[in-house]
N, C-alpha and C positions, 0 to 999 in steps of 0.2 A: 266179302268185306265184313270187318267187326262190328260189333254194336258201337262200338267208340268212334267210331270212324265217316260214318253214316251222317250226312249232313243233314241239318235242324231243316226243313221250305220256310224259306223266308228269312234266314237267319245265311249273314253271309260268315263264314268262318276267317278268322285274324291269329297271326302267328304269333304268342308268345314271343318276347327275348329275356333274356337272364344275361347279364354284363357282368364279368369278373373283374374286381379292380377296387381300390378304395374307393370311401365316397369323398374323390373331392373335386376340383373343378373340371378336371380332363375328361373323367368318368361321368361324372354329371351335364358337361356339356354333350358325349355320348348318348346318353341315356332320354336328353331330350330332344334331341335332334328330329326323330323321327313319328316322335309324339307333338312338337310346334309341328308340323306337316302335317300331319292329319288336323288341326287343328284350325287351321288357318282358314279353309274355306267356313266356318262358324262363325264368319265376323259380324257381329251384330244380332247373334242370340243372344236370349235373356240368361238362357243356362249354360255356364262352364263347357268350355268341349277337353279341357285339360286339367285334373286333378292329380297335384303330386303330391306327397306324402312323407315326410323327413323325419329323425329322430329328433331332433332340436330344432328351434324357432331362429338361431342363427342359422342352419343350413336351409331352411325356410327361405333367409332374405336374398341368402346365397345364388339360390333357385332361380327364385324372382329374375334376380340380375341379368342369368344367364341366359332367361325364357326372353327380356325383353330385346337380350342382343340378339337371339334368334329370329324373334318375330322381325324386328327391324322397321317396325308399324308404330303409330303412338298410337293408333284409332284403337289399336289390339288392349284393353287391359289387364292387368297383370297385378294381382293381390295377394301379397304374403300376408296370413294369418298369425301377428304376435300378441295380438289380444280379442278374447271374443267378443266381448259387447261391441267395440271399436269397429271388429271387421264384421260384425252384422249390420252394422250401415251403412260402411263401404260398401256391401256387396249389393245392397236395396238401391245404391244409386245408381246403379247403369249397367250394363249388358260386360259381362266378366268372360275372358279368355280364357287364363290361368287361376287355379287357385293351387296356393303351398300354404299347407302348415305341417304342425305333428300330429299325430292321429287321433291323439282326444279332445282336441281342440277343433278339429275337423268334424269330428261326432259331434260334438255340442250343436256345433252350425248347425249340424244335416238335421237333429234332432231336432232342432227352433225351425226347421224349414228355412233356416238363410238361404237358402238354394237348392237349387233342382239337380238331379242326375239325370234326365234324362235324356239332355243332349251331349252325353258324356262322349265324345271320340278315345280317349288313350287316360293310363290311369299308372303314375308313374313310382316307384318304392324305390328309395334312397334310402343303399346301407338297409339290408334288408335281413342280415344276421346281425344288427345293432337293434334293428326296431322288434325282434322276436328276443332280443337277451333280454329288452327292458321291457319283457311282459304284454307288448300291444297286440300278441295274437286273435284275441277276441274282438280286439276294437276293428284292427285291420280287416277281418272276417266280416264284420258288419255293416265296413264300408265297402267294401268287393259287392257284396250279395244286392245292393242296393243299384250298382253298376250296371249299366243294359251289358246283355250279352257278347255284345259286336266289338266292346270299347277294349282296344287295346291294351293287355298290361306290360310293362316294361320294369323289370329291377335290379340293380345293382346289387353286388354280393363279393363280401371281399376275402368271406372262411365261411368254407362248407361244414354245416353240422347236421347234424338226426333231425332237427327242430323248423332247419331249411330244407333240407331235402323234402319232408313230408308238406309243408306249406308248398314249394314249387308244384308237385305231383297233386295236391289239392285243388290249386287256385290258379296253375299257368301250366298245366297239365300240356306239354311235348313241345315245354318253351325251347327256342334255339338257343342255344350259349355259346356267347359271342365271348374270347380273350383281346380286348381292343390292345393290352397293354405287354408286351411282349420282354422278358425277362431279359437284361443282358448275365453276360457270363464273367464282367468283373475285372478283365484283361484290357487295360489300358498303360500308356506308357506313362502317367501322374496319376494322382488321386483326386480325383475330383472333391470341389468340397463345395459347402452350402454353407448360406446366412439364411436364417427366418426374418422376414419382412411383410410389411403389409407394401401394398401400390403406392402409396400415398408419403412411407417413409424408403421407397429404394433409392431417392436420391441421396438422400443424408447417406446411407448404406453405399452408395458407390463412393459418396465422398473420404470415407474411412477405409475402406478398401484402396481406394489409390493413393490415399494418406501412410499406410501400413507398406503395399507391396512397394509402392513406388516401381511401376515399371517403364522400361524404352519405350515398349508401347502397348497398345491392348486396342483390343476388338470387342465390341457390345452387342451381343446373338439375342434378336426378338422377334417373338414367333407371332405379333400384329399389326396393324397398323398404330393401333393407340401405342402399343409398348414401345412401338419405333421411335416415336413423335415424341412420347417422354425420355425416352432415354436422349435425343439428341439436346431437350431441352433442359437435362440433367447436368451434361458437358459443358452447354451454353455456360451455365449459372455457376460453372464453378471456372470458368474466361478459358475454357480448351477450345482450339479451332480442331475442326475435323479437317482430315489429312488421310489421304490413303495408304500413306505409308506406316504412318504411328497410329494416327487416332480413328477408327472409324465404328459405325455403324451400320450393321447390316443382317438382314433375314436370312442368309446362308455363309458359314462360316469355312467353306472349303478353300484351301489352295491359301490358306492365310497363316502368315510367320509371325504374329501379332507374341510379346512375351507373356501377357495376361489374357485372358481367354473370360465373358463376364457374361454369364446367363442370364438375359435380364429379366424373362418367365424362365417357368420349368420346360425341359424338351418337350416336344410333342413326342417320341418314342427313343428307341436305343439308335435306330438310325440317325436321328436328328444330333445325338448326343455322341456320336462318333464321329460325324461330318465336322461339329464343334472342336473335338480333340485329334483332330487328324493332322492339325502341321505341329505336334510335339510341342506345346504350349509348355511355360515353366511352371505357370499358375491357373487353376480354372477355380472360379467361383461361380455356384449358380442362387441366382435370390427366389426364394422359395417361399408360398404362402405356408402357414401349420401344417393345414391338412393336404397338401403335396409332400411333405418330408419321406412318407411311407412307399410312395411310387419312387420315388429320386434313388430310394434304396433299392425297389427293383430294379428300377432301368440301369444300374452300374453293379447291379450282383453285391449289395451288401459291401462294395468298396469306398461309397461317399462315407465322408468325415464333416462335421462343421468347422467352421472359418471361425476363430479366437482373435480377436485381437492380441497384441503382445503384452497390453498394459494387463486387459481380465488375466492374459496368460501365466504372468507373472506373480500374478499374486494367489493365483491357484497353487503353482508350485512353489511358492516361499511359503505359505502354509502344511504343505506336502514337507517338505525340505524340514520345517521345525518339528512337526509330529516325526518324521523318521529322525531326527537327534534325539528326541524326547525318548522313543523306544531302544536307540541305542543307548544312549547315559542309563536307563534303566534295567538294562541286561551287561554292561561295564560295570555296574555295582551290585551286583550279585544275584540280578535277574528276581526270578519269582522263590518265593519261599516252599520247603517242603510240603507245606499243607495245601499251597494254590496248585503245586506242580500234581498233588493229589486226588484233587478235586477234579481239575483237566485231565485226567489220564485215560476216565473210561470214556473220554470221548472220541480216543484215537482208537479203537475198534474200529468205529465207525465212518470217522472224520479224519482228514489228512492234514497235520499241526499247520499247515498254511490256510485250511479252511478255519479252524478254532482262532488261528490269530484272527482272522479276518471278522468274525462273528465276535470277537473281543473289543476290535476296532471299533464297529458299529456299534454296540451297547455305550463304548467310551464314548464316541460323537454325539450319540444320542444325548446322554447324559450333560455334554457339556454344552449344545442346543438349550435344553433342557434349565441349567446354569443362568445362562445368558439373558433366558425370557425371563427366570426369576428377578433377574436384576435389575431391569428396563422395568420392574412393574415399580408403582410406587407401593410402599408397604401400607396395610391397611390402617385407619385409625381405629382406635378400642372404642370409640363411640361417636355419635354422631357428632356434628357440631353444633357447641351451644352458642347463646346468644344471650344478652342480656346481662347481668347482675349475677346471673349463676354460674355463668362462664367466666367471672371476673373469679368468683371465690372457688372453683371446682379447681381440684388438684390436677394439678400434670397428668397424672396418667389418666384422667379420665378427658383429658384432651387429647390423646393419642398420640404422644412426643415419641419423635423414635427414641430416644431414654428408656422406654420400656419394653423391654425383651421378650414378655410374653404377656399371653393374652386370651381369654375364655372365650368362648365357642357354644352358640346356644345350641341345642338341639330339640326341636318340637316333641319328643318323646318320653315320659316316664314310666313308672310305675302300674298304672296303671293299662299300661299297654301292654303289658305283660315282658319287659326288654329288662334285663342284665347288664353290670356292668362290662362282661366280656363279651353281650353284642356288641355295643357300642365300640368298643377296643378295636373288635374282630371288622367292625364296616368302615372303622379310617383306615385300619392301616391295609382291605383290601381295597377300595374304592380310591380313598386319596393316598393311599401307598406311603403311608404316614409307619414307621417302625415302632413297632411298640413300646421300644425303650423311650422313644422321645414323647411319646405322649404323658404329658403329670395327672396329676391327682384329677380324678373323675366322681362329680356330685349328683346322685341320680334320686330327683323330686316323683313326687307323684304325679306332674304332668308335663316337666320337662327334664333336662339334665343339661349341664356343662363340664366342656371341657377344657384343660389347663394345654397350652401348646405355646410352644415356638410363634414368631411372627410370622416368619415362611409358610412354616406347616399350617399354620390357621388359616393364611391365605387360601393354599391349595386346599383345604377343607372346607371352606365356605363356596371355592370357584366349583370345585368336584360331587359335592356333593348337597347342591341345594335341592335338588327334586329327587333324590334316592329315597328308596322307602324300604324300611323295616319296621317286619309285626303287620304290614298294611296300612302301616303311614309315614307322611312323609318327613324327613327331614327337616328340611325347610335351616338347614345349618347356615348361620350369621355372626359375626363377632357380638357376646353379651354386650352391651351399651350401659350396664350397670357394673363393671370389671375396673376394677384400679390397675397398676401393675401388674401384679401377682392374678389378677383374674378373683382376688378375695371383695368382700363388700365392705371393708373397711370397718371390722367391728360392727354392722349393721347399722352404720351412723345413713346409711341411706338419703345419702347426698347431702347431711347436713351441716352448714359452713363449719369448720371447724372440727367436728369430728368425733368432739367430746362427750363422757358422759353426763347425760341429764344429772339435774340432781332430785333429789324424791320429793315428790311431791307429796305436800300436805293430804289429808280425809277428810273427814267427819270423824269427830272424836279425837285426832292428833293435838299433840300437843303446840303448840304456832306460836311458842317465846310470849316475853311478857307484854300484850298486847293490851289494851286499856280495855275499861267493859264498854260496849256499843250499847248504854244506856242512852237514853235521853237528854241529860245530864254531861253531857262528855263534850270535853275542848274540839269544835272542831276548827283548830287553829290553820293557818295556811291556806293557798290559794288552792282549789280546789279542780281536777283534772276534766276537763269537759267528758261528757255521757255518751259511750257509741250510740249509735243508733241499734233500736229494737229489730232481731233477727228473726221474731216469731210473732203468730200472731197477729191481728189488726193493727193497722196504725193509731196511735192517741195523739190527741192535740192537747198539751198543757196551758199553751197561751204563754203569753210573757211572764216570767216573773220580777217582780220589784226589786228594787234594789236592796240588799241586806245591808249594807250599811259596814260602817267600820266594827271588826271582829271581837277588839278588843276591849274597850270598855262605853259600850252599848249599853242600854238598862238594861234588857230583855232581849228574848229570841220570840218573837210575835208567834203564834200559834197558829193554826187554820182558824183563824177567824176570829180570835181574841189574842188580848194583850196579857205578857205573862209576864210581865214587874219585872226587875230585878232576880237572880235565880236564888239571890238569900234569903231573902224576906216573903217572894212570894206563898201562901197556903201552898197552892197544890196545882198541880200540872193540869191545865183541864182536857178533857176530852174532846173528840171530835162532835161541837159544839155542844156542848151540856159540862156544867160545871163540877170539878171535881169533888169537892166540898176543900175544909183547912187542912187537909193534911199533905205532908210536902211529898211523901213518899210515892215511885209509880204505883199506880196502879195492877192490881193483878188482872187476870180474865175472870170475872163474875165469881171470884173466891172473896170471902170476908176478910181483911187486913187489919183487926183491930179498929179504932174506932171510924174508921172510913167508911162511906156509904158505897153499895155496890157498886160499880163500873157500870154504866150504862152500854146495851149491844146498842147494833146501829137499826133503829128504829125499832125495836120489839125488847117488852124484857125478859131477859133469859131466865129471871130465879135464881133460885139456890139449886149449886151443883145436884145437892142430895134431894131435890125435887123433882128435877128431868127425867122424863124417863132413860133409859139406856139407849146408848148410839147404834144403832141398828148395824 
């Protein structure tokens, strides 16, 4: 006896199975069959006796469903994994039967301790060349190893690769392989065909089907007890009595002349699926979930078809019908030109001119796919929308009116980044597949740049390339918000109403027209414009002031703090209180003015200019 062979004491040995087949409910009800068995007598451990293991969180619930018609128990619970915080407290409440999820979601659990292995019975892999494509080798490995030795593995498997083979010879090392699903060979006297349907929609589905074929009679093949039950209350609800001789329902289809023939699940094998086509039906329909479509193909050898309606049908081929006149009109007038037919030529070395059309074909649909989405989208606006006073005076094109045809394109890059104007060229027209001719005039700043484009094209360059990076940074591509029409800034009037130019503003020193002297002495005639408020600095409080009194012929303008006559007669302006002396003339600052006595400072006297010392 071999070293492999040699039994562990204590340790009872369990066979491996390995199921060829897709994963969908025929295979998967297989696959669990014999893992709820082992399971059953665990009723009321705290630990899982059945762990399955799916590619997706839908065939997770799939699972479920299946596990809870097997068990047939409600004491049994049965916990699909579609989220983990959620199912770590499901699983904390009560003693678990089944668990399904996908296998990193399964890890998490195990890792948080959600649950125990150790009263593992059977450990089952759904689609087990799905779950090694999408990389779960290692996860899958981690949760096997954690597995007591005894617990059954079971897996579905639906293409042998290098990648299965060596995980089987790993992990379920002299598994039996079981073929549940048995290939037919294709020969039958109709074509069988199929609808895709969920349970819940094959009544609508049979209603359209008997609406379409309109048959003398038909027969309704269901391989349950539930499917029986619906189907008859499918007939019910559209007023057909059942009749043995037109209308019936039943779990074995032999010996029956029925004109429509209507699978209301998938067969259970080719025999089933023969017994169904055995009285030469004119019609067979079978209603098919998704993931049965691929078995339905084996069981008939690649001869099922789907079931069209006439109306979809019709409008497949009337689109068919106009594309084949379009390429006829376009080969009646003179087909392709020398230079296209030149272009095409080196590809018939290798290609046969029905393959090149057809690769033609494609490009064109694509293209006019392509078309279509541009057309549904709404065109973008050149900037955002304003609001207010600014949006009453802002130009059209800075409201984004389709009127304007084109439109700038910011790009977060400059100069500074070290970027050229033929990067920027070279990353639209690879990225948003923008043509070089169509791209305009291109502005490249020291820390951004813009672009001049079509509407379209700016579209598909804002949608295509907002996170692309050049130089090692990003894009970050938007319609400019400061772009008129043309994508120009308007003379650099920079939003200001109207547009125009400033006119120059005065200096120091300019000349400012004949302007009266701001002497002391000066009319100040007219009502006078109230004082902004102070921008800088502390606040001062003036207090009220008095009333000045009518402008015009007043004696005087009162002084801070004295009365100044008349401005004819009086001597002399006075100071800020101290009297000027007789003379009428201002004052200078501490300069001698002929016979006028100094100017008083404000509380010190300052002297003679030529006394002071120098200003530091």
């Amino acid at each position: 006896m071999g070293e492999e062979e040699r039994d562990t004491p204590g340790v009872t040995r369990v066979q491996h199975i390995v199921l060829h087949g897709p994963a969908d409910g025929r295979t998967m009800a297989a696959a669990l069959r014999p893992a709820i068995e082992r399971s059953r007598d665990a009723k009321g451990m705290a630990t899982p006796a059945c762990l399955v293991i799916t590619p997706t969180v839908e065939q997770a619930l799939a699972v479920a469903d299946q596990a809870r018609t097997l068990l047939d128990d409600d004491s049994h619970r049965v916990v699909p994994v579609s989220a983990v915080l959620r199912a770590r407290r499901v699983l904390q409440a009560g003693p678990v039967a089944v668990v399904c999820g996908a296998p990193h979601d399964l890890l998490a659990l195990r890792r948080d301790s959600a649950f125990n292995m150790d009263g593992l019975r059977s450990v089952v892999l759904v689609g087990l060349d799905e779950l090694l494509a999408d990389g779960a080798d290692v996860t899958l490995q981690s949760l096997l190893s954690d597995s007591p030795v005894d617990a059954m593995r079971i897996a579905t498997l639906d293409a042998e690769t290098e990648a299965t083979d060596a995980f089987i010879e790993a992990q379920m090392r002299r598994a039996r392989r079981v073929n549940p699903l048995v290939q037919g060979d294709g020969h039958f006297t109709i074509t069988p065909r199929y609808a895709v349907s969920t349970p819940q929609a094959r009544a609508e589905l049979l209603r359209a089907v008997l609406d379409e074929i309109d048959p003398p009679s038909v027969v309704v093949v269901a391989n349950s007890d539930a499917g029986e039950t619906d189907a008859r209350r499918a007939l019910a609800r559209l007023g057909v009595t059942l009749n043995p001789e037109t209308v019936n329902v039943t779990r074995h289809a032999h010996n029956s002349s029925a004109s429509l023939v209507v699978l209301w699940e998938s067969p259970a094998g080719v025999e089933a699926l023969t017994e169904a086509l055995a009285g030469h039906p004119a019609n067979a329909v079978a209603f098919l979930l998704a993931d049965e479509v691929p078995s339905f193909h084996r069981l008939t050898g690649g001869a099922a078809q789907p079931w069209t309606p006439t109306v979809r049908k019709d409008s497949i081929e009337s689109r068919t019908r106009t594309l084949r006149t379009a390429l006829r009109s376009t080969l009646a007038n003179g087909g392709a030109s020398a230079s296209e037919l030149s272009l095409l030529a080196p590809l018939l070395d290798s290609h046969d001119a029905i393959e090149i059309a057809a690769a033609a074909l494609r490009l064109y649909e694509g293209a006019r796919r392509e078309a279509a989405t541009l057309k549904t989208k709404a065109p973008l606006a050149g900037a955002a929308p304003m609001r207010g006073p600014r949006a009453a005076a802002a130009p059209l094109a800075l409201m984004g009116e389709p009127s304007s045809s084109r439109q700038r394109v910011f790009l977060a890059v400059g100069r500074r980044d070290g970027v050229q104007v033929s990067d920027l060229v070279g990353a639209i027209a690879n990225e948003a597949g923008v043509d070089g001719g169509r791209i305009g005039s291109v502005e490249l700043y020291e820390s951004h740049a813009t672009v001049e484009l079509d509407n379209a094209d700016a579209a598909r360059v804002v949608e295509t390339m907002g996170d692309v990076e050049l130089r090692n940074r990003r894009l970050g591509a938007r319609i400019d918000e400061r772009s008129g029409p043309s994508g120009a800034y308007n003379n650099d009037t920079r939003g200001r109403t109207g547009g125009g130019e400033r006119s120059a503003r005065g200096g120091f020193g300019k000349d400012r027209g004949d302007r009266p002297s701001r002497g002391g002495d000066r009319d100040r005639g007219g009502e006078r414009t109230p004082r902004s408020a102070r921008t800088f600095g502390p606040p001062r409080d003036r207090g009220e002031r008095s009333d000045r009194g009518e402008r015009g012929e007043r004696p005087a303008r009162p002084s801070f703090g004295g009365d100044r006559s008349e401005r004819g007669e009086r001597p002399a302006r006075p100071s800020f209180g101290a009297e000027r002396g007789e003379r009428p003339a201002h004052p200078s600052f501490g300069a001698e003015r002929g016979e006028r006595p100094a100017r008083p400072s404000f509380g010190a006297d300052r002297g003679e200019r030529s006394d002071r010392p120098a200003r530091p």
